[in-house]
PQR file of N, CA, C, O and H, with PARSE charges and radii, in Angstrom:
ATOM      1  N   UNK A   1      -4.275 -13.121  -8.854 -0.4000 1.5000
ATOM      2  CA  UNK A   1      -4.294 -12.008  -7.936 -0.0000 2.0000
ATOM      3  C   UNK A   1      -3.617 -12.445  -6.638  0.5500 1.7000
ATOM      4  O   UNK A   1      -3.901 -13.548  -6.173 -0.5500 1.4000
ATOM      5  N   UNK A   2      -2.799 -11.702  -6.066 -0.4000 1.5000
ATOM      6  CA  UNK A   2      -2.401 -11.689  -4.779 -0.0000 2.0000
ATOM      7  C   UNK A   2      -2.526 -10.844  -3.796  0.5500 1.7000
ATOM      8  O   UNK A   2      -2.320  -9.633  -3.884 -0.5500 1.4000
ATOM      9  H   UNK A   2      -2.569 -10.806  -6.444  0.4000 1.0000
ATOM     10  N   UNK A   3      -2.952 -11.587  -2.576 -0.4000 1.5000
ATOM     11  CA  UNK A   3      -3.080 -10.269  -1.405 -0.0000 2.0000
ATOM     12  C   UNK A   3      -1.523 -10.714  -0.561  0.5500 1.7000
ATOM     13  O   UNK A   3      -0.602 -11.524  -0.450 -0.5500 1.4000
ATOM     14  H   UNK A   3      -3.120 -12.570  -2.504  0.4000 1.0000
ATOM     15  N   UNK A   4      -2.087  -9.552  -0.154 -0.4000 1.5000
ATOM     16  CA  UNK A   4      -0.762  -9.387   0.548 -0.0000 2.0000
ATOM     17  C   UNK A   4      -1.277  -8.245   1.730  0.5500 1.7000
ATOM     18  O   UNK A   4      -2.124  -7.421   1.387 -0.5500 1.4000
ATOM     19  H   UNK A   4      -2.835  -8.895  -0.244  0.4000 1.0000
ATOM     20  N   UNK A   5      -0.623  -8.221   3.424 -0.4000 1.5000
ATOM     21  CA  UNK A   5      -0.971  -6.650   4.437 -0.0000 2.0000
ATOM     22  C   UNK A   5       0.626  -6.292   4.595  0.5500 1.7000
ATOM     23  O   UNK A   5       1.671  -6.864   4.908 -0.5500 1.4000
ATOM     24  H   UNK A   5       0.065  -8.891   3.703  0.4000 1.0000
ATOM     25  N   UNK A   6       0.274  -5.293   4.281 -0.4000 1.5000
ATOM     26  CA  UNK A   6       1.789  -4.275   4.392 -0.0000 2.0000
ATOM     27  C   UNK A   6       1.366  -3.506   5.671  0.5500 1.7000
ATOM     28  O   UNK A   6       0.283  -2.971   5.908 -0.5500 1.4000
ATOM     29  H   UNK A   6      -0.574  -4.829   4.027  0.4000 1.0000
ATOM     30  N   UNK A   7       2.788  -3.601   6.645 -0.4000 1.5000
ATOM     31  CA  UNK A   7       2.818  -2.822   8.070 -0.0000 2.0000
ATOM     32  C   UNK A   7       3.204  -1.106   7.424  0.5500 1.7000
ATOM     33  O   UNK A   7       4.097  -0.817   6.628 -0.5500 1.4000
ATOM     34  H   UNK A   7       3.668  -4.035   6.452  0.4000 1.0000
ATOM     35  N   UNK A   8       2.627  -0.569   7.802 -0.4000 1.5000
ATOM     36  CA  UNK A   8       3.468   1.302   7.274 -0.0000 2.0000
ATOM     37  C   UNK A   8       2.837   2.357   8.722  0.5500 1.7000
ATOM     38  O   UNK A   8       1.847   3.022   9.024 -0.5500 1.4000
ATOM     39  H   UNK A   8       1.902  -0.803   8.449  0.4000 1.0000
ATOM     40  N   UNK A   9       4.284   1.911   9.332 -0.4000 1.5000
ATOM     41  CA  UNK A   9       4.595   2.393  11.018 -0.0000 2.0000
ATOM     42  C   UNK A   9       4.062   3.971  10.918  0.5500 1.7000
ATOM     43  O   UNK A   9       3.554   4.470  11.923 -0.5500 1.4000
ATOM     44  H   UNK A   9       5.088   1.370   9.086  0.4000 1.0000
ATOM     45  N   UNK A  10       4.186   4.761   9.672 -0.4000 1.5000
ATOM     46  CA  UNK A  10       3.567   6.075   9.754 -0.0000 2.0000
ATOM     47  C   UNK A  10       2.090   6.365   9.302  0.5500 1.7000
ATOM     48  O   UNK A  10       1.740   7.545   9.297 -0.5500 1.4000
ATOM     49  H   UNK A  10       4.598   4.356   8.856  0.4000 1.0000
ATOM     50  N   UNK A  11       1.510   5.741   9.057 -0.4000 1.5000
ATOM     51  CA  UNK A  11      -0.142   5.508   9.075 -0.0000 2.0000
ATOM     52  C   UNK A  11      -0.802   6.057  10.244  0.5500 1.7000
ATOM     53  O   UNK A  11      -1.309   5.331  11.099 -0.5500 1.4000
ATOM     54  H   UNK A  11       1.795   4.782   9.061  0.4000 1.0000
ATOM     55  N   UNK A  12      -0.806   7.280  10.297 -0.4000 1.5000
ATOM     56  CA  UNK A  12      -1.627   7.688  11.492 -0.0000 2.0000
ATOM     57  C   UNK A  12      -2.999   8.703  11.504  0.5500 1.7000
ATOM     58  O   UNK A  12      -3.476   9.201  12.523 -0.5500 1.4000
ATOM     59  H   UNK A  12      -0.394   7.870   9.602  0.4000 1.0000
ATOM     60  N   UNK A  13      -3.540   8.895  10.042 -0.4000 1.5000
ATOM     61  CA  UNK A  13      -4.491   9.738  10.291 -0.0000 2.0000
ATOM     62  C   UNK A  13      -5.665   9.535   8.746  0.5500 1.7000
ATOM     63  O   UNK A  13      -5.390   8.845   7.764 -0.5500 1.4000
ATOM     64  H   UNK A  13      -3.152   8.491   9.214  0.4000 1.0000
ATOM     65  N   UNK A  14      -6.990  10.371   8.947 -0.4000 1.5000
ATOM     66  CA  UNK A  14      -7.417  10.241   7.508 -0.0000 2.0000
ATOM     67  C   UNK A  14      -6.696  10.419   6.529  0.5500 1.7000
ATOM     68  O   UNK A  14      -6.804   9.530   5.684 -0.5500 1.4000
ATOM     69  H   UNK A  14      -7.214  10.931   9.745  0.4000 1.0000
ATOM     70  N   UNK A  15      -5.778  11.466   6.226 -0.4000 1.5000
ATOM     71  CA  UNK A  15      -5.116  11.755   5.217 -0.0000 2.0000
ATOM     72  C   UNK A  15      -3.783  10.982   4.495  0.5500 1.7000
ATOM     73  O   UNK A  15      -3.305  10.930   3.361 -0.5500 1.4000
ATOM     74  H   UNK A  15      -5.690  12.188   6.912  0.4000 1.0000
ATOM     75  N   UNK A  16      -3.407  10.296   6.105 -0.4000 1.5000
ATOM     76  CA  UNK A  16      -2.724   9.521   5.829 -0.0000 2.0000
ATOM     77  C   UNK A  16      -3.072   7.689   4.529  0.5500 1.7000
ATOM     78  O   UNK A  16      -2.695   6.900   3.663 -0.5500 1.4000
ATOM     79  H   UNK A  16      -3.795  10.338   7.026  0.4000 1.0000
ATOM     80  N   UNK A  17      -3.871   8.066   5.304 -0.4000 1.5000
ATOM     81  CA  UNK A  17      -5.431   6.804   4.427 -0.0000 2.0000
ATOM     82  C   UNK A  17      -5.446   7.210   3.394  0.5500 1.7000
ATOM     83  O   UNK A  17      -5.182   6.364   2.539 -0.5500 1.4000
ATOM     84  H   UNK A  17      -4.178   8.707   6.008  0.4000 1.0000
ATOM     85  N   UNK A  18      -5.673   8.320   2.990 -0.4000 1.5000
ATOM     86  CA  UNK A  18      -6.101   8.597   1.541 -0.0000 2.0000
ATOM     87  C   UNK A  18      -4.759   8.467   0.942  0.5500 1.7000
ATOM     88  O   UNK A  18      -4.677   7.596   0.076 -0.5500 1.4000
ATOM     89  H   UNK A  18      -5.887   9.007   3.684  0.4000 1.0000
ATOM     90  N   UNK A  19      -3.487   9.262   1.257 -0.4000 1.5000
ATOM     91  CA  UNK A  19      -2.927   9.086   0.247 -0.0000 2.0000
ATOM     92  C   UNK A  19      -1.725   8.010   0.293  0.5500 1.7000
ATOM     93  O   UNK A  19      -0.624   8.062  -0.254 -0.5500 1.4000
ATOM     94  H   UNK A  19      -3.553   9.969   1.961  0.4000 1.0000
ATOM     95  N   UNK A  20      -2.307   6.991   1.144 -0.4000 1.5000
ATOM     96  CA  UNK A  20      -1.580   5.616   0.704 -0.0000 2.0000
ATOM     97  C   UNK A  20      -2.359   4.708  -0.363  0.5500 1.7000
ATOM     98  O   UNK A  20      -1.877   4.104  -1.321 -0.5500 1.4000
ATOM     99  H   UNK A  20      -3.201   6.949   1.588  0.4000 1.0000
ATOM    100  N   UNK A  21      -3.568   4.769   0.020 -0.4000 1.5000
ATOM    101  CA  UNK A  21      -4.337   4.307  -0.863 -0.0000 2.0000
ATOM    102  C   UNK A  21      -4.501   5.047  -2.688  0.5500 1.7000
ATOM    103  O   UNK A  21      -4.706   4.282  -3.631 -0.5500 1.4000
ATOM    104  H   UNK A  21      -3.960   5.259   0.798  0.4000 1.0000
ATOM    105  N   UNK A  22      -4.414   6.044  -2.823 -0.4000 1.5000
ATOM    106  CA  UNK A  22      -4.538   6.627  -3.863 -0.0000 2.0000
ATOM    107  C   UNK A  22      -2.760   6.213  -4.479  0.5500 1.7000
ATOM    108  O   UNK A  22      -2.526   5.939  -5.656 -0.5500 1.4000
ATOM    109  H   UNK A  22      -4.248   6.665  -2.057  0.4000 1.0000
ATOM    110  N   UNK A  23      -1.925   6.250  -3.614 -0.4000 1.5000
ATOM    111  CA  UNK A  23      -0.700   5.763  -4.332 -0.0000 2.0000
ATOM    112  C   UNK A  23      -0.502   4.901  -5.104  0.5500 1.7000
ATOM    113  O   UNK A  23       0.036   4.814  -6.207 -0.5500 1.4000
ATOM    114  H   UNK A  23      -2.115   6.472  -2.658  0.4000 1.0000
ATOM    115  N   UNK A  24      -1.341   3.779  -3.936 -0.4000 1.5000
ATOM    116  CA  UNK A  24      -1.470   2.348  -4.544 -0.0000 2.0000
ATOM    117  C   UNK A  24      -2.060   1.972  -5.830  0.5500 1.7000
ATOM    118  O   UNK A  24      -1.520   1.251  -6.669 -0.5500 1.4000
ATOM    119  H   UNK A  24      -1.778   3.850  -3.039  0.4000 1.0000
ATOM    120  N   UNK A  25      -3.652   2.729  -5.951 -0.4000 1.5000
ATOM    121  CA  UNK A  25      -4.726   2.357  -6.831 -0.0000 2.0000
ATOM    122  C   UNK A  25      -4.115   2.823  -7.730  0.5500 1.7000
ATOM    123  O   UNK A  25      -4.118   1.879  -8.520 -0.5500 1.4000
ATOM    124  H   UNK A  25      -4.091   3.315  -5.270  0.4000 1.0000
ATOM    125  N   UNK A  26      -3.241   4.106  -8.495 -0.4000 1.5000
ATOM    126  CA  UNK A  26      -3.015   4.530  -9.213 -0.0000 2.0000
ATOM    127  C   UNK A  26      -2.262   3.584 -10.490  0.5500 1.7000
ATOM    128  O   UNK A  26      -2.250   3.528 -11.720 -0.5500 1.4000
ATOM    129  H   UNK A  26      -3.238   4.873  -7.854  0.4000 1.0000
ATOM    130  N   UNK A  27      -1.868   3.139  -9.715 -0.4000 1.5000
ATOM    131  CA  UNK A  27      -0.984   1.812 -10.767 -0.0000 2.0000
ATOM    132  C   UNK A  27      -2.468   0.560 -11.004  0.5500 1.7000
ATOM    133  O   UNK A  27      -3.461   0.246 -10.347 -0.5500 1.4000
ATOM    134  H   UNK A  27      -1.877   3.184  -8.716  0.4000 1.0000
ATOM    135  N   UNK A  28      -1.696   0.060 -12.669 -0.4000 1.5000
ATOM    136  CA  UNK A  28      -2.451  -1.209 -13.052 -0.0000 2.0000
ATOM    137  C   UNK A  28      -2.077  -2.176 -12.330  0.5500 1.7000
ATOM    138  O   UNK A  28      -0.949  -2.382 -11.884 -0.5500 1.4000
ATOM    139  H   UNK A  28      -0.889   0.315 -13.202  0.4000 1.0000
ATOM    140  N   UNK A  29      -3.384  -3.026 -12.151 -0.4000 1.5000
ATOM    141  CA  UNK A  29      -3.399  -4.392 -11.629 -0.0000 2.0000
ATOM    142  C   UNK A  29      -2.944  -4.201 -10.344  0.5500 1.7000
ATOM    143  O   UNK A  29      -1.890  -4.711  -9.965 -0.5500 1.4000
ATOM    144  H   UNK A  29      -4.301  -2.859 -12.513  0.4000 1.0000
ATOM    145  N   UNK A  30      -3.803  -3.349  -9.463 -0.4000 1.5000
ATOM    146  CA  UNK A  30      -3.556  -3.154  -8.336 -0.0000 2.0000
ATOM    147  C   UNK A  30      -5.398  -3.453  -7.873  0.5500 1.7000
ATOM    148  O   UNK A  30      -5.803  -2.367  -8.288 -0.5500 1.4000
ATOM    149  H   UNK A  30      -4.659  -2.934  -9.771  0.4000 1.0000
ATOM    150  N   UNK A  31      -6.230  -3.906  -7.521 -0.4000 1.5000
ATOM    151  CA  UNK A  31      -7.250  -4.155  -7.670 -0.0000 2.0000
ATOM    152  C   UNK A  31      -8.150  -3.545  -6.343  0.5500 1.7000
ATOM    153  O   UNK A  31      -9.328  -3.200  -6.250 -0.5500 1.4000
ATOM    154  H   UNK A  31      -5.901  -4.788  -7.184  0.4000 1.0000
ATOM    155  N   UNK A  32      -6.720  -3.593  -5.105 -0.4000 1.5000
ATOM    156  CA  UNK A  32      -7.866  -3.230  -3.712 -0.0000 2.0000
ATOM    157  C   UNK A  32      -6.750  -2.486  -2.826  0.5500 1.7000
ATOM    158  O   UNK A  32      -5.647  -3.020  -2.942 -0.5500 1.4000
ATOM    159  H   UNK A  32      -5.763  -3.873  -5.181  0.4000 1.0000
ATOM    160  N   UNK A  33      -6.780  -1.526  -2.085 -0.4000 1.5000
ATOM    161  CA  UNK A  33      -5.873  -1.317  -1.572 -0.0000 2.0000
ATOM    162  C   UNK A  33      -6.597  -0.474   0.179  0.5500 1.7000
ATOM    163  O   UNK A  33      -6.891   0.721   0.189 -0.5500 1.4000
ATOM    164  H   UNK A  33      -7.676  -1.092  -1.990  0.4000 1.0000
ATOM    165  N   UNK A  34      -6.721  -1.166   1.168 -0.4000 1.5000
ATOM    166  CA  UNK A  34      -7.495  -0.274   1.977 -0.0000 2.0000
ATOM    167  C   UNK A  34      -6.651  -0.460   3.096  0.5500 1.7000
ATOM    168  O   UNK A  34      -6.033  -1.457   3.471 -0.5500 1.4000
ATOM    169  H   UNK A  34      -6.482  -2.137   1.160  0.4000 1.0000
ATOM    170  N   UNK A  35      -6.747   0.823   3.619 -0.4000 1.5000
ATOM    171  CA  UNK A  35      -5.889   1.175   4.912 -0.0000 2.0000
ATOM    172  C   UNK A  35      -6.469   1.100   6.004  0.5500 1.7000
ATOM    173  O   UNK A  35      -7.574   1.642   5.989 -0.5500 1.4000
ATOM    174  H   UNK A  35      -7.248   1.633   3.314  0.4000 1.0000
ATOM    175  N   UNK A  36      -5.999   0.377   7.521 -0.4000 1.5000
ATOM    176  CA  UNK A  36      -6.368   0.294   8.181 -0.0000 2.0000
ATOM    177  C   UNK A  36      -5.605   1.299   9.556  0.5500 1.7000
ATOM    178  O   UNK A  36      -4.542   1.005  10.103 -0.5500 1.4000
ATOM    179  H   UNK A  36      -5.101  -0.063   7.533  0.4000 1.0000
ATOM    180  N   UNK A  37      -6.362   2.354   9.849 -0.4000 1.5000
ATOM    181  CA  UNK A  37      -5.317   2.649  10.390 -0.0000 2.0000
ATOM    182  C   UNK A  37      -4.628   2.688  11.649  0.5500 1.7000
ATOM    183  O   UNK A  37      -3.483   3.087  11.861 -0.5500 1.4000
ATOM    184  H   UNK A  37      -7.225   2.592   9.405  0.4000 1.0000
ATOM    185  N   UNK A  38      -5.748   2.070  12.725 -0.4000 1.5000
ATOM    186  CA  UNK A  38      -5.612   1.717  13.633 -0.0000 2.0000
ATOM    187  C   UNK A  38      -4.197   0.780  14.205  0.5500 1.7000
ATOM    188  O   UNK A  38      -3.441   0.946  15.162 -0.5500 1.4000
ATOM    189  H   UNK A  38      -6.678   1.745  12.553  0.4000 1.0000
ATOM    190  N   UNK A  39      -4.267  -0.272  13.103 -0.4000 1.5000
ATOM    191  CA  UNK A  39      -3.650  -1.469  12.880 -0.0000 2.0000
ATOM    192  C   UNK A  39      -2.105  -1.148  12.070  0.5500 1.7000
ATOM    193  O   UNK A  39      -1.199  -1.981  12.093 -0.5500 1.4000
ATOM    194  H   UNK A  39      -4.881  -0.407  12.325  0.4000 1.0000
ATOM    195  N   UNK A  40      -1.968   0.340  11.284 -0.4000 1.5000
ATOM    196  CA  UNK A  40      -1.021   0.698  10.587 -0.0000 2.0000
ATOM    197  C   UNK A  40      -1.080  -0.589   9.202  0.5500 1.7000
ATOM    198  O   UNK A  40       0.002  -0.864   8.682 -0.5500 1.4000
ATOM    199  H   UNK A  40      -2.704   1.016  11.265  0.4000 1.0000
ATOM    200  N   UNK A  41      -2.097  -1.160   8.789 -0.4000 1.5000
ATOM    201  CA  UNK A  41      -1.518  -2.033   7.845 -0.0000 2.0000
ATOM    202  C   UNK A  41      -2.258  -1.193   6.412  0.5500 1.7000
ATOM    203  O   UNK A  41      -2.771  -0.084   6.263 -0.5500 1.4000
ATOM    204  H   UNK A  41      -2.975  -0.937   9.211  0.4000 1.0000
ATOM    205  N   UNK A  42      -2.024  -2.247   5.598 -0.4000 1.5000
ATOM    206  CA  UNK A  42      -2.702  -2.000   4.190 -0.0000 2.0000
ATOM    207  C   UNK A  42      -2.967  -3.740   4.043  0.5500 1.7000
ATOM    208  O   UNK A  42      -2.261  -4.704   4.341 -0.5500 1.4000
ATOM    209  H   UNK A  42      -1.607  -3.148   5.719  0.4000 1.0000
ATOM    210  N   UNK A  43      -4.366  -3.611   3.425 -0.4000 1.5000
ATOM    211  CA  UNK A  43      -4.625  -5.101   2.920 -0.0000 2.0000
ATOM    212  C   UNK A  43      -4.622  -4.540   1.465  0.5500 1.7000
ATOM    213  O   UNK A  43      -5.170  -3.488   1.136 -0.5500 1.4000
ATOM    214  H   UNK A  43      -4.940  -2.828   3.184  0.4000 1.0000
ATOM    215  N   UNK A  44      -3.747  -5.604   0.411 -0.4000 1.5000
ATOM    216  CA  UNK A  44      -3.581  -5.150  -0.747 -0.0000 2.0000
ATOM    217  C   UNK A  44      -3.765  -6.237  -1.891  0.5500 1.7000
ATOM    218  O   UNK A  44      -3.136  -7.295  -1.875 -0.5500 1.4000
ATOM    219  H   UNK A  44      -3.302  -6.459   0.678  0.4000 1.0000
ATOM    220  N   UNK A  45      -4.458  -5.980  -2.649 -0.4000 1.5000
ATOM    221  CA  UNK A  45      -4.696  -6.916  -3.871 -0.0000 2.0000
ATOM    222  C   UNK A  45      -4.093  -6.448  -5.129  0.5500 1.7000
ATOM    223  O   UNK A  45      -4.262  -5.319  -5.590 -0.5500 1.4000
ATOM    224  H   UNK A  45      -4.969  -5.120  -2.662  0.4000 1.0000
ATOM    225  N   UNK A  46      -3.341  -7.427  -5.685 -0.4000 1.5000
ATOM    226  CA  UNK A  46      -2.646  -6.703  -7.169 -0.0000 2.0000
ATOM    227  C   UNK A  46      -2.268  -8.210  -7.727  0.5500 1.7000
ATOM    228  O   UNK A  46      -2.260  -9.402  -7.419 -0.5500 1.4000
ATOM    229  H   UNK A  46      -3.203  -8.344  -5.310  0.4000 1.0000
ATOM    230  N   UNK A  47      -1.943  -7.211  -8.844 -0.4000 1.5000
ATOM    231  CA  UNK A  47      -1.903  -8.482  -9.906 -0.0000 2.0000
ATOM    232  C   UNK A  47       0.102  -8.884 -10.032  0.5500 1.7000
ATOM    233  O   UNK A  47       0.800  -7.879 -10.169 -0.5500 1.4000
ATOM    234  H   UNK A  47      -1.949  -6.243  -9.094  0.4000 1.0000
ATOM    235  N   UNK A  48       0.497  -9.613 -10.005 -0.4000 1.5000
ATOM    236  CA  UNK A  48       2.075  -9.281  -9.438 -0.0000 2.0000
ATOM    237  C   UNK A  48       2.658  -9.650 -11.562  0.5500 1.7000
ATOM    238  O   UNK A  48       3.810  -9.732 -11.989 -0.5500 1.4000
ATOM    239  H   UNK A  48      -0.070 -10.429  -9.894  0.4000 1.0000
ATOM    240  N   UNK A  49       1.759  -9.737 -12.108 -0.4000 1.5000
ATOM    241  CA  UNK A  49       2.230  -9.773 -14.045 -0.0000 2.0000
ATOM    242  C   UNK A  49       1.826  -8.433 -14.212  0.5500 1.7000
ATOM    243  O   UNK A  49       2.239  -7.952 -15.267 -0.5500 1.4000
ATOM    244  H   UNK A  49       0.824  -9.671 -11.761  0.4000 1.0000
ATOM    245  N   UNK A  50       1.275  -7.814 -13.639 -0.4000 1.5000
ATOM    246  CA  UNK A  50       1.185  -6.058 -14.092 -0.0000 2.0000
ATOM    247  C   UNK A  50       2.034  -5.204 -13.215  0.5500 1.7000
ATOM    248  O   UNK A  50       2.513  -4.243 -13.816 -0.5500 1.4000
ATOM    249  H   UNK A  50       0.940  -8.205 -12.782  0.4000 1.0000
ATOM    250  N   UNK A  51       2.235  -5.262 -12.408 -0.4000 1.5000
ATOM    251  CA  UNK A  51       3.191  -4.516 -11.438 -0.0000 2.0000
ATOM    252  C   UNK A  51       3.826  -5.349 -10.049  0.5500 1.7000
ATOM    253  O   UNK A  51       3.255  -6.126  -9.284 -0.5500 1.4000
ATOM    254  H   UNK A  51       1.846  -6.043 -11.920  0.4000 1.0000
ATOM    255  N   UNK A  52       5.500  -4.760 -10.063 -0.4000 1.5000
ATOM    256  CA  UNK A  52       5.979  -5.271  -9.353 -0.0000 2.0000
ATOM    257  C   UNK A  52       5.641  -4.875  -7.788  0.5500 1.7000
ATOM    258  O   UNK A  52       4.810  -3.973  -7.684 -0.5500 1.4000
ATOM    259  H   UNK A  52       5.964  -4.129 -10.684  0.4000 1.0000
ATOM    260  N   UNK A  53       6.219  -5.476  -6.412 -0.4000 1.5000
ATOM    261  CA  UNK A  53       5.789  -5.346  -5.561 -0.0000 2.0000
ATOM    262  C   UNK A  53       6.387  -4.249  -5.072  0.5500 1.7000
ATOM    263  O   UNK A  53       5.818  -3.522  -4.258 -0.5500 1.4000
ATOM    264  H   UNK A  53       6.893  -6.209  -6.496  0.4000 1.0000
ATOM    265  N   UNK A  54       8.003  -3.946  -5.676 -0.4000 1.5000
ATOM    266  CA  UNK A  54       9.145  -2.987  -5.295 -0.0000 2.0000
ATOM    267  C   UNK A  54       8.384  -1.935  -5.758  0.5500 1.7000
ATOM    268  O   UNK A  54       8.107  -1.059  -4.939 -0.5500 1.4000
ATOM    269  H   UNK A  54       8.465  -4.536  -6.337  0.4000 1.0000
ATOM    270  N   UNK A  55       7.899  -1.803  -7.130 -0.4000 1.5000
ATOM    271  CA  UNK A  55       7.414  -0.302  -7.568 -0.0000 2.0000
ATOM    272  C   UNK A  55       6.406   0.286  -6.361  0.5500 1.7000
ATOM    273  O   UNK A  55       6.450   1.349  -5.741 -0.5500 1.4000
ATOM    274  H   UNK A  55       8.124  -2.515  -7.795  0.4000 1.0000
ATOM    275  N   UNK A  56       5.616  -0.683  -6.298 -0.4000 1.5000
ATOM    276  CA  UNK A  56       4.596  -0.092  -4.738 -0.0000 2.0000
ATOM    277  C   UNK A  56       5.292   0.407  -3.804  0.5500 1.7000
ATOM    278  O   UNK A  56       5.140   1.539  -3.345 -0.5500 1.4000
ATOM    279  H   UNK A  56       5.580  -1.546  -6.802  0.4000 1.0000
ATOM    280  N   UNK A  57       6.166  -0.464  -3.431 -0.4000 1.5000
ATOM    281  CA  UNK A  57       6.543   0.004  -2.334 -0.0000 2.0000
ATOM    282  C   UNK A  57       7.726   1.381  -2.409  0.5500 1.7000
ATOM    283  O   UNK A  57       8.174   1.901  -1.387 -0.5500 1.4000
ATOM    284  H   UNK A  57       6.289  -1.384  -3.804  0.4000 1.0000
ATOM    285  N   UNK A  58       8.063   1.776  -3.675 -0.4000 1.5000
ATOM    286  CA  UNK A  58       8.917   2.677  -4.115 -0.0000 2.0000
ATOM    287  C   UNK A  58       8.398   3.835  -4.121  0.5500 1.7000
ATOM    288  O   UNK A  58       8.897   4.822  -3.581 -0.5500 1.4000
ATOM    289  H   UNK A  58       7.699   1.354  -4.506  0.4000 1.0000
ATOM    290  N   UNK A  59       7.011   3.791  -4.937 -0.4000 1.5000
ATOM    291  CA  UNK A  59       5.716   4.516  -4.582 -0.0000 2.0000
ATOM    292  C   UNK A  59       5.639   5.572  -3.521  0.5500 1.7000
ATOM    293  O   UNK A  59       5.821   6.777  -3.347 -0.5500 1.4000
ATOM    294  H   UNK A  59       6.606   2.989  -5.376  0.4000 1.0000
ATOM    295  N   UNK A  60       5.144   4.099  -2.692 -0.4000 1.5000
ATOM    296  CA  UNK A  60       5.266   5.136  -1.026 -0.0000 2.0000
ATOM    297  C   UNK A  60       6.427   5.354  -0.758  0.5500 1.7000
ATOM    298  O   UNK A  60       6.744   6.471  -1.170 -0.5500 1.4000
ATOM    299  H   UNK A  60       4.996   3.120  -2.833  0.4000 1.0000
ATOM    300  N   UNK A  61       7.280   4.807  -0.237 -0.4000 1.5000
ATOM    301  CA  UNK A  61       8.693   5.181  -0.027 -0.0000 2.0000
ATOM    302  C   UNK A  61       8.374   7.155  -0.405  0.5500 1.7000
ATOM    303  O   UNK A  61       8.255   8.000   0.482 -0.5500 1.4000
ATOM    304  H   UNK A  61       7.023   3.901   0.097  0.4000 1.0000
ATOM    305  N   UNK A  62       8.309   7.420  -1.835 -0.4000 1.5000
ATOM    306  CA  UNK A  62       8.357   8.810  -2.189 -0.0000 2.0000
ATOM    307  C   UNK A  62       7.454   9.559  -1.519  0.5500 1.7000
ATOM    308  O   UNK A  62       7.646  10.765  -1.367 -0.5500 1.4000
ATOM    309  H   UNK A  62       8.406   6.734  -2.555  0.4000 1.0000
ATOM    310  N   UNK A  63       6.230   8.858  -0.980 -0.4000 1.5000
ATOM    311  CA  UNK A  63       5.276   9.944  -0.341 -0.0000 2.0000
ATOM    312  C   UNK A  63       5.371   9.870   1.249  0.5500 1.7000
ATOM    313  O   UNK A  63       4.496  10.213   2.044 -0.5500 1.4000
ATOM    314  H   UNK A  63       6.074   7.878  -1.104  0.4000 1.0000
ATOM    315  N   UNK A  64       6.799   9.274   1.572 -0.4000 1.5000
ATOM    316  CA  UNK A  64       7.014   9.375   3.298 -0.0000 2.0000
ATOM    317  C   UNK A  64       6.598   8.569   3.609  0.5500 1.7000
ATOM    318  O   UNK A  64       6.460   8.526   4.832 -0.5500 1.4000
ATOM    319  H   UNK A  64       7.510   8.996   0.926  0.4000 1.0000
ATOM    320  N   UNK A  65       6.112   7.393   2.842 -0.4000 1.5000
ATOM    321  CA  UNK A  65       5.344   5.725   3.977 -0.0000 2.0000
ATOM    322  C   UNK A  65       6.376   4.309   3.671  0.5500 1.7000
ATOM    323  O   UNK A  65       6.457   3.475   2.770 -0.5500 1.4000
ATOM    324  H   UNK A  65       6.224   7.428   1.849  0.4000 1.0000
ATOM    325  N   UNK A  66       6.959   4.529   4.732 -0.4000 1.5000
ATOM    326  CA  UNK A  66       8.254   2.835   4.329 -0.0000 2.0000
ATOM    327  C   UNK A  66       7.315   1.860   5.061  0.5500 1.7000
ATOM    328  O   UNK A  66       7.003   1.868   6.251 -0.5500 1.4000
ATOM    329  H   UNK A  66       6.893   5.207   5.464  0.4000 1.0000
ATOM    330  N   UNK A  67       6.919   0.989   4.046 -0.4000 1.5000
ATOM    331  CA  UNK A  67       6.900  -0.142   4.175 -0.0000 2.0000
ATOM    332  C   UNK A  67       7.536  -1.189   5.592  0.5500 1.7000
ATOM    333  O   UNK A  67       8.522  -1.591   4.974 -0.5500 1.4000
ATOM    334  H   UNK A  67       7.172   0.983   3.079  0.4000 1.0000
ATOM    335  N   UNK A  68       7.621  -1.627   6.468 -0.4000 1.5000
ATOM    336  CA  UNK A  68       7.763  -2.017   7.152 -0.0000 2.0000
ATOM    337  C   UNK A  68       7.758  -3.351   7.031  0.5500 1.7000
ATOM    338  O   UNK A  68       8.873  -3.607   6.575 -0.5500 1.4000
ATOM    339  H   UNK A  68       6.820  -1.301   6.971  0.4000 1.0000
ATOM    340  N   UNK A  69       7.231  -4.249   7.154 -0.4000 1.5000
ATOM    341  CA  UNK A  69       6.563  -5.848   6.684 -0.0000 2.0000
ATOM    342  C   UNK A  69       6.055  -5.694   5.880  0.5500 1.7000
ATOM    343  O   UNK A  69       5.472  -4.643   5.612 -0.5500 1.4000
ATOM    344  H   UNK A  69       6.326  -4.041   7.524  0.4000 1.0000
ATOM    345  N   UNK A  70       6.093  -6.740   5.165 -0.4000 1.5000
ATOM    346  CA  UNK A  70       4.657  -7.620   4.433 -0.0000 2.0000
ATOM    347  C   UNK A  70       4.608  -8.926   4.633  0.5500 1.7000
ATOM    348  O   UNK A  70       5.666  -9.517   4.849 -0.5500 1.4000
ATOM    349  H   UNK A  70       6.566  -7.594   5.383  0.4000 1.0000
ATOM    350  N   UNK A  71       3.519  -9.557   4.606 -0.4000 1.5000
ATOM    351  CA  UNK A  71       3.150 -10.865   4.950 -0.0000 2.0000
ATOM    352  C   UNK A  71       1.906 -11.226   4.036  0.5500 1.7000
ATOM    353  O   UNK A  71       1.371 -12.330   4.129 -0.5500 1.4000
ATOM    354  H   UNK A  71       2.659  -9.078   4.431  0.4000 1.0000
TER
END
């Protein structure tokens, strides 16, 4: 398993929370995905042999959230 916090500069509200997170969880071997939104990050747990990191972030990309960093 790997974590990883993704910066996503448009993170600004509950809804925004929900549906970054529901993007995320939706895919296998994605294990934790919680938004912070104060902070604009995501702390994210996934499995990187079940899904790539690009598909996530391709993911959002489609629902209006670019990725910014990860670290």
């Amino acid at each position: 398993m790997r974590q990883i916090s993704m910066v996503i500069p448009a993170i600004s509200c509950d809804h925004c929370k929900h549906t970054v997170e529901s993007t995320l969880k939706q895919f296998d071997g994605v294990q934790e995905a919680l938004v912070d939104i104060a902070n604009k990050r995501v702390a994210l747990a996934y499995d990187p042999d079940k899904v790539e990191l690009s598909k996530l972030e391709a993911a959002l990309s489609e629902e209006g959230y670019d990725v910014a960093d990860v670290r």
